[in-house]
C-alpha positions as CSV (number, residue, x, y, z in Angstrom):
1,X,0.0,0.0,0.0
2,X,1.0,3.6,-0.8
3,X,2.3,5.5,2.4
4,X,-0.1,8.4,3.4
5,X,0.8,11.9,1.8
6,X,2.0,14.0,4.4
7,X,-0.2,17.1,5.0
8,X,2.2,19.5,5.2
9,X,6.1,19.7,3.9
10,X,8.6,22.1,3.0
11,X,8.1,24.0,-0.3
12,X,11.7,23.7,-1.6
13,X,12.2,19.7,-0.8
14,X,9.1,18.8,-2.4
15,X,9.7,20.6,-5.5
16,X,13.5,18.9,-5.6
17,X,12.1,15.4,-4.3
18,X,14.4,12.9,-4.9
19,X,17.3,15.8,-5.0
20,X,18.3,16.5,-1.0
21,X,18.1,20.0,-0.5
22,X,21.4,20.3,0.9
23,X,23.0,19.0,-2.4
24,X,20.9,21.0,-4.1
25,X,22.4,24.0,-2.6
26,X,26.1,22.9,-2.3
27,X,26.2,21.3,-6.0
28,X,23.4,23.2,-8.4
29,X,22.5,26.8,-6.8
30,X,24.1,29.1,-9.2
31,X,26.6,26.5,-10.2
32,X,24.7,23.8,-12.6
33,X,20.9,23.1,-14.1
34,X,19.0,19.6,-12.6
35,X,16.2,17.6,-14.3
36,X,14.4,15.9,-12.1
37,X,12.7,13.1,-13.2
38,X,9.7,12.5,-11.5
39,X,7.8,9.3,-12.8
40,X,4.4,10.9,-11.6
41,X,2.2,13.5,-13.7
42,X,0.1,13.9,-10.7
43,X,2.9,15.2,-8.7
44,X,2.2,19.5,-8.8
45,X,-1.7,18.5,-8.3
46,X,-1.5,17.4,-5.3
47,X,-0.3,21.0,-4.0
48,X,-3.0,22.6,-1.9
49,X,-4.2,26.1,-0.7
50,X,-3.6,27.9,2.2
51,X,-0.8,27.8,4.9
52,X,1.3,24.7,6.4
53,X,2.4,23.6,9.5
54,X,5.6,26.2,9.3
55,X,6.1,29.8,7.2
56,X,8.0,27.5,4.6
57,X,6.0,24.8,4.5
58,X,2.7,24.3,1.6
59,X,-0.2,22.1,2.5
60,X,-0.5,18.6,0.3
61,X,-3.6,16.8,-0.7
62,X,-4.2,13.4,-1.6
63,X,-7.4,13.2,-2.8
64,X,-9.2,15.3,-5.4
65,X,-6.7,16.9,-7.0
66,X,-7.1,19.2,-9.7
67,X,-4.5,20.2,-12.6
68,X,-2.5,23.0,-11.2
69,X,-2.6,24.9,-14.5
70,X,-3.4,24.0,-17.9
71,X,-4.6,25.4,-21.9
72,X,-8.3,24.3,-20.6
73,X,-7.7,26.1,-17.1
74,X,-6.5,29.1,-18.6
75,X,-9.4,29.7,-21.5
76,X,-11.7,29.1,-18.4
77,X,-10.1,31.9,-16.3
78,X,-10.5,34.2,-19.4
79,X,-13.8,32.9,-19.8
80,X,-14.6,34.2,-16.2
81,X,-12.7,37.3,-15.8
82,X,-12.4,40.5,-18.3
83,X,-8.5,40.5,-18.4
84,X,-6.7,43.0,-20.5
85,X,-4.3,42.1,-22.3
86,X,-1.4,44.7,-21.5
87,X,0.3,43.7,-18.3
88,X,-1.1,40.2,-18.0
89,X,0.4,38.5,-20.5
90,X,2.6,38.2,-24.2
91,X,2.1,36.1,-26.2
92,X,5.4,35.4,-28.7
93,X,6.5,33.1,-31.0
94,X,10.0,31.7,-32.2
95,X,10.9,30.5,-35.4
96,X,13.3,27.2,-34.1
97,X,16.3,27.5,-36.0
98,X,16.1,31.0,-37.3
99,X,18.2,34.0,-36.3
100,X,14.9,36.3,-36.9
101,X,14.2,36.8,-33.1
102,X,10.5,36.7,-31.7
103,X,7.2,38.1,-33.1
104,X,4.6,39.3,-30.5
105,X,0.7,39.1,-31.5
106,X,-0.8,42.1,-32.3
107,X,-2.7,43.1,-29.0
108,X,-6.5,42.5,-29.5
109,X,-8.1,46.4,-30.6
110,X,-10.5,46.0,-27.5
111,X,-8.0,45.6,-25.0
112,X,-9.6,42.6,-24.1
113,X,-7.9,38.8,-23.7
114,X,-10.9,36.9,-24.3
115,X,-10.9,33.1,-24.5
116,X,-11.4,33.6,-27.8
117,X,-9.2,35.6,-28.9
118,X,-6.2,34.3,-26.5
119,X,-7.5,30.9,-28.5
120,X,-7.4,32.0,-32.1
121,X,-3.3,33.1,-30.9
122,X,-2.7,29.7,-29.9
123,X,-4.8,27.8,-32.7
124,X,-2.1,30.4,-34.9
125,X,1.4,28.6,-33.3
126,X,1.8,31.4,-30.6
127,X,3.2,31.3,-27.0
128,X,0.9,32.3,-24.2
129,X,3.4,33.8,-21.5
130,X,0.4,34.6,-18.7
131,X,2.0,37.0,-15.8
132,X,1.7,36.6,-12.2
133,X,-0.6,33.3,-12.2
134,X,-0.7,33.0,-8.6
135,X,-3.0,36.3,-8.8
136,X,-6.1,33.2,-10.3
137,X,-4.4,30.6,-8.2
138,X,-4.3,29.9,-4.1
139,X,-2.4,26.7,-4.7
140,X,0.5,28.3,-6.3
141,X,-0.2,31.3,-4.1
142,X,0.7,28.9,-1.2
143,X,3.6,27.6,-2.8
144,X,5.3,31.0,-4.0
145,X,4.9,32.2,-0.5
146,X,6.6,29.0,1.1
147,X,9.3,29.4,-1.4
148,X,10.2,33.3,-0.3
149,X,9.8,32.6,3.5
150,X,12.7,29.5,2.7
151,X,14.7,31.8,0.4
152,X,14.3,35.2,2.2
153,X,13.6,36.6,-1.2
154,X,11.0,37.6,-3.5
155,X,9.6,34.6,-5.7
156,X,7.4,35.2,-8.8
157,X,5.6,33.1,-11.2
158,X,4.9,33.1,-15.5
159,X,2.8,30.0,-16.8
160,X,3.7,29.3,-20.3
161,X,0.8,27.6,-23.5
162,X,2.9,26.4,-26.1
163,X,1.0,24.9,-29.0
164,X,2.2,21.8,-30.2
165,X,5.3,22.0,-33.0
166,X,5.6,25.5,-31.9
167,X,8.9,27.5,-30.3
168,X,7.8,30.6,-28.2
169,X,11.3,32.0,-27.4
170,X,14.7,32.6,-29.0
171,X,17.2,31.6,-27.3
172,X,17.9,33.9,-23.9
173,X,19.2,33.8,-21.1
174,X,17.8,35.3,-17.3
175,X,18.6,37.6,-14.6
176,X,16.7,34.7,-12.2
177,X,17.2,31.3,-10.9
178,X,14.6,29.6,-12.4
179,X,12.0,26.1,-11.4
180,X,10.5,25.0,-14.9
181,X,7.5,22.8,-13.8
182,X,6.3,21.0,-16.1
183,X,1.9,20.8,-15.8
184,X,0.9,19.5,-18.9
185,X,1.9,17.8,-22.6
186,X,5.7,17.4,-23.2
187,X,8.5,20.0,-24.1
188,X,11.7,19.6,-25.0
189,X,15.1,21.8,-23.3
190,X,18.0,22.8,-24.8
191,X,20.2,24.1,-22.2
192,X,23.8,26.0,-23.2
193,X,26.6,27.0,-21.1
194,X,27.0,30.9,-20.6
195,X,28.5,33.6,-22.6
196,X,31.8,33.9,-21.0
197,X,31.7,36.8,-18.3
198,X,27.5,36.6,-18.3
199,X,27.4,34.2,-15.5
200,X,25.2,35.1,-12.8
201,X,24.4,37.8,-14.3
202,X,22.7,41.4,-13.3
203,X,20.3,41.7,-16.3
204,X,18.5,39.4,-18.8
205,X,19.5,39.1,-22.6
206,X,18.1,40.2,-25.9
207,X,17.5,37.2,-28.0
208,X,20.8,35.7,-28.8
209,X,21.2,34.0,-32.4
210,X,21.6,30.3,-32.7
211,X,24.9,30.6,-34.6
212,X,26.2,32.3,-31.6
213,X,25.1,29.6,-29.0
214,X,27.9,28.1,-26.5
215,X,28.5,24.4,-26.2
216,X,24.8,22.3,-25.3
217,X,25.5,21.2,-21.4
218,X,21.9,19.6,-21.0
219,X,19.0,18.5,-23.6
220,X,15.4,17.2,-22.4
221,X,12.3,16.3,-22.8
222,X,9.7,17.3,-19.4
223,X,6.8,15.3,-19.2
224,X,4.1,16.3,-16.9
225,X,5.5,16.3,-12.8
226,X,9.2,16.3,-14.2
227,X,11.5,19.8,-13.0
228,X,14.1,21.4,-14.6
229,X,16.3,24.2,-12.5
230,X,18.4,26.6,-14.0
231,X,20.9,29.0,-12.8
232,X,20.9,32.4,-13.9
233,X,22.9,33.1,-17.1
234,X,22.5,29.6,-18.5
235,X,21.3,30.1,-21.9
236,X,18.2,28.1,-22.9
237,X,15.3,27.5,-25.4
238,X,12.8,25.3,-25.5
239,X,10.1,23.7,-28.1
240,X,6.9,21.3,-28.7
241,X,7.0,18.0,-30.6
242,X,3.5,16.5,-31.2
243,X,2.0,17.6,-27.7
244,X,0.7,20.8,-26.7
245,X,2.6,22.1,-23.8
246,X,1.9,23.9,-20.3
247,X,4.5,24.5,-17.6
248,X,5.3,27.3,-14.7
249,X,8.4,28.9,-14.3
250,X,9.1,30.1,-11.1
251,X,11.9,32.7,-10.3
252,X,14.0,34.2,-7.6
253,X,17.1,35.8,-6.8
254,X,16.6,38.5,-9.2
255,X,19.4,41.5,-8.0
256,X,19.6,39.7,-4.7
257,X,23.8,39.4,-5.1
258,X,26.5,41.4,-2.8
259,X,26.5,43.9,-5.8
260,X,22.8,44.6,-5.0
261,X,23.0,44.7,-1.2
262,X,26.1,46.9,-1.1
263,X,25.1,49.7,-3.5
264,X,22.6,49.9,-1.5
265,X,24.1,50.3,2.0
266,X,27.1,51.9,1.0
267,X,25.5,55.5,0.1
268,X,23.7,55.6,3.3
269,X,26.7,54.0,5.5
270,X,29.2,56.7,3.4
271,X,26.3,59.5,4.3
272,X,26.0,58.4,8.0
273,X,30.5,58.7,8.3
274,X,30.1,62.2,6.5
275,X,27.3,63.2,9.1
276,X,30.1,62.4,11.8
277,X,33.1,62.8,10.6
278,X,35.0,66.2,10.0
279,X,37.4,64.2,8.1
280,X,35.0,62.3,5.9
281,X,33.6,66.1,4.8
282,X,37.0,67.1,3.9
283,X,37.7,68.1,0.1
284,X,40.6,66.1,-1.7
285,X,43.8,67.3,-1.7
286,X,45.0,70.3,-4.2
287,X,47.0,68.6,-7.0
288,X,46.3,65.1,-5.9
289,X,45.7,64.1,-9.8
290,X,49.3,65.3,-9.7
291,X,50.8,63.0,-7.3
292,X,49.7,59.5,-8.7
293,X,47.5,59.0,-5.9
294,X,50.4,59.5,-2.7
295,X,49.1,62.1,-0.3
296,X,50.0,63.0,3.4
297,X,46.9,62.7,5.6
């Protein structure tokens, strides 16, 4: 018999599973991508709403699970609610192979993304990037705030609808560290090393050509319940084979480095030493361009 599922665990261990956390940390956090392989399609349904037993813990269901996000889940959302279209989602596509870059959708003249309309995109081989997702689901909700109370950091959310034989990105790479679940249908990962001097970096890419791709260091398929992490600065792109294709990407760390923390203490900390310092309130020294940077004090 299957052991009971526990009601309540930590966010970041159940999204690794089989990957101990404390590996994850010392072998793959800004070092190296993972696939996990998880042998279950069910896994991300079974991810409830509301709080666990600890800040960085979600709640866990066994029974009567629903899909945690899907193409049916999201034309019933737009179905439901009167979403415009500017500041809730793109939707892109990618010719695979091409140096061309992406081509947005024109937005729809009411403003509106209607089920319709969002439908006619996809029906047309276009990528449905829908922003914020948590804002339509308390599941993920639960699971985005579990993930910022473990990583003391800000965690955010895009769900991606990928039509089936379609690309929806050039290749890129992020200013994140980046959880690719995988919800629904199959997609396949291409995953290249970075740009020497972009790792970790501050900022996202443009679209980077394909002719000017690093070496691959990881290629995959995700099926449904499978993971893929990857560092920030890893340069990746991804495409459908015969199966439509819905997964989450979850994100955090963005300008969270050293860099980040100290250019914002050090004006304040320089202002505070000014404030009680003759010294600090000094001017420079006449002529010290002159002397090659030796000065008496």
């Amino acid at each position: 018999p299957r052991a009971p599922m526990p009601d309540s665990v930590d966010a970041l261990e159940w999204l690794l599973a089989s990957a101990p956390a404390a590996e994850f940390e010392s072998r793959h956090w800004e070092r190296a991508p993972l696939l996990i392989r998880r042998g279950s399609e069910a896994h991300y349904d079974a991810l409830d709403s509301g709080a666990g037993a600890a800040p960085e813990q979600i709640p866990l269901r066994s029974t009567g699970a629903r899909r945690l996000f899907s193409h049916k889940r999201l034309l019933e959302l737009l179905a439901e609610e009167q979403l415009p279209y500017d500041g809730t989602m793109r939707i892109v596509r990618s010719d695979a192979g091409e140096d061309d870059g992406r081509v947005e959708a024109e937005p729809p003249t009411d403003g509106v993304a209607s089920a319709a309309w969002v439908g006619a995109r996809l029906d047309e081989g276009y990528t449905v990037q829908l922003f914020r997702p948590q804002l339509y689901c308390d599941r993920l909700w639960s699971l985005l705030a579990a993930l910022e109370c473990r990583f003391d950091c800000l965690v955010g959310a895009s769900v991606y609808l990928t039509p089936r034989g379609c690309q929806g990105l050039a290749p890129h790479h992020d200013d994140v560290e980046v959880f690719i679940l995988q919800t629904e249908g199959s997609k396949h990962w291409r995953v290249y090393a970075p740009h020497a001097g972009a790792e970790l970096p501050a900022r996202p890419s443009a679209d980077l050509q394909w002719s000017a791709l690093g070496p691959t260091v990881l290629e995959a398929t995700l099926e449904p319940g499978d993971l893929l992490y990857l560092p920030r600065g890893f340069v990746h792109e991804a495409s459908c084979g015969k199966r439509r294709s819905t997964h989450i990407t979850i994100s955090t760390y963005q300008r969270h480095a050293y860099r980040d923390l100290l250019s914002a203490m050090l004006p304040s900390l320089l202002n505070s030493a000014a404030s009680a310092s003759r010294g600090m309130r000094c001017g420079l020294p006449l002529g010290f361009l002159r002397r090659k940077g030796r000065h008496s004090a």
